[in-house]
C-alpha positions in Angstrom: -164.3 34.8 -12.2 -162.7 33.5 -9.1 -163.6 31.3 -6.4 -165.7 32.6 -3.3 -163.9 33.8 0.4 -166.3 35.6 1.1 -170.1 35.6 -0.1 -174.2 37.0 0.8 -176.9 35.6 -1.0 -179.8 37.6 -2.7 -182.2 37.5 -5.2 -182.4 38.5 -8.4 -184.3 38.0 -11.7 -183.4 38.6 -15.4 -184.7 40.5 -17.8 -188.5 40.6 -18.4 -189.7 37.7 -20.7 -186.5 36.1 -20.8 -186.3 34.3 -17.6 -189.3 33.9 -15.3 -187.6 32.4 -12.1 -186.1 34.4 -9.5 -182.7 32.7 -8.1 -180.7 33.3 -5.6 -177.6 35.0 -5.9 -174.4 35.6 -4.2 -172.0 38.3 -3.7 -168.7 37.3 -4.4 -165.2 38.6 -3.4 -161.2 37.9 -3.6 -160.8 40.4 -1.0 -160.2 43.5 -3.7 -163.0 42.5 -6.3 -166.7 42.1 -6.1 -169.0 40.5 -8.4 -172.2 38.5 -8.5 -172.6 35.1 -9.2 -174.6 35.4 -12.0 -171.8 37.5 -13.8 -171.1 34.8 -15.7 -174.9 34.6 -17.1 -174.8 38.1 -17.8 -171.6 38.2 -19.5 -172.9 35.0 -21.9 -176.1 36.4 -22.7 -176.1 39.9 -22.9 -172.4 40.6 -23.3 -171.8 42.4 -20.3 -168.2 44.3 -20.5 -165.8 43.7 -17.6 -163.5 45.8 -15.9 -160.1 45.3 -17.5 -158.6 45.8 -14.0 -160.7 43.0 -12.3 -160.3 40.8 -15.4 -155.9 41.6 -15.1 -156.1 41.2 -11.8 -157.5 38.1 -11.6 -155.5 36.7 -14.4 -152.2 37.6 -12.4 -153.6 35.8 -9.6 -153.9 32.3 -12.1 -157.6 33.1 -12.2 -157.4 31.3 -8.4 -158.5 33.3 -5.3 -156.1 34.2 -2.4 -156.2 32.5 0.8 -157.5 34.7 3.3 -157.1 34.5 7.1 -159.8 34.8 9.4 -159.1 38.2 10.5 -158.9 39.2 6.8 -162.4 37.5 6.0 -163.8 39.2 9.0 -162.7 42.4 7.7 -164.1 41.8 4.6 -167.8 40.7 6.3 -167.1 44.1 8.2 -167.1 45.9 4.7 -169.3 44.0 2.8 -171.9 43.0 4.7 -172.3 46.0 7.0 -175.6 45.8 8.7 -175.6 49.1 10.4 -178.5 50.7 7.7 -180.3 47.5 8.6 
C-alpha cells in the first residue's frame, strides 16, 4: 500500500497446505492506517477486500507515505507497539 514510518515484525504463516514456511512479517503504518506486509499476498491470492477508506486515503496521498517527525513516529511506537500487557 504505502511505504513504512513505522513498523514491528512478527510471524505469520498462510493457509494450511498452501504455504509451508513461516515468514516474518511487519506491521505497517502511514501514521492513520495499519496493515501488514503480507497484504499484498493476501489480496493476490485470496482476494482479500480492502477498506475503501484506507485504499482513498492513500490514493489522495499519491499512494506515497507522509513524512513524519520524530515526535510523531514516537507517538506512533507509543500506540502501536505498546508493551505495557507485555
Amino acid at each position: 500500500m504505502l511505504d513504512v514510518e513505522a513498523s514491528q515484525a512478527g510471524q505469520s504463516a498462510d493457509q494450511p497446505g498452501t504455504r509451508a514456511d513461516r515468514r516474518t512479517v511487519l506491521r505497517l503504518t502511514d501514521g492513520q492506517w495499519f496493515w501488514y506486509s503480507d497484504l499484498a499476498h493476501y489480496v493476490e491470492c485470496y482476494h482479500v477486500t480492502l477498506d475503501e477508506r484506507s485504499v482513498q486515503h492513500a490514493r489522495s496521498r499519491n499512494w506515497s507515505p507522509p513524512q513524519l517527525t520524530h515526535d510523531e513516529l514516537v507517538e506512533i511506537g507509543d500506540t502501536m507497539f505498546d508493551d505495557e500487557d507485555v
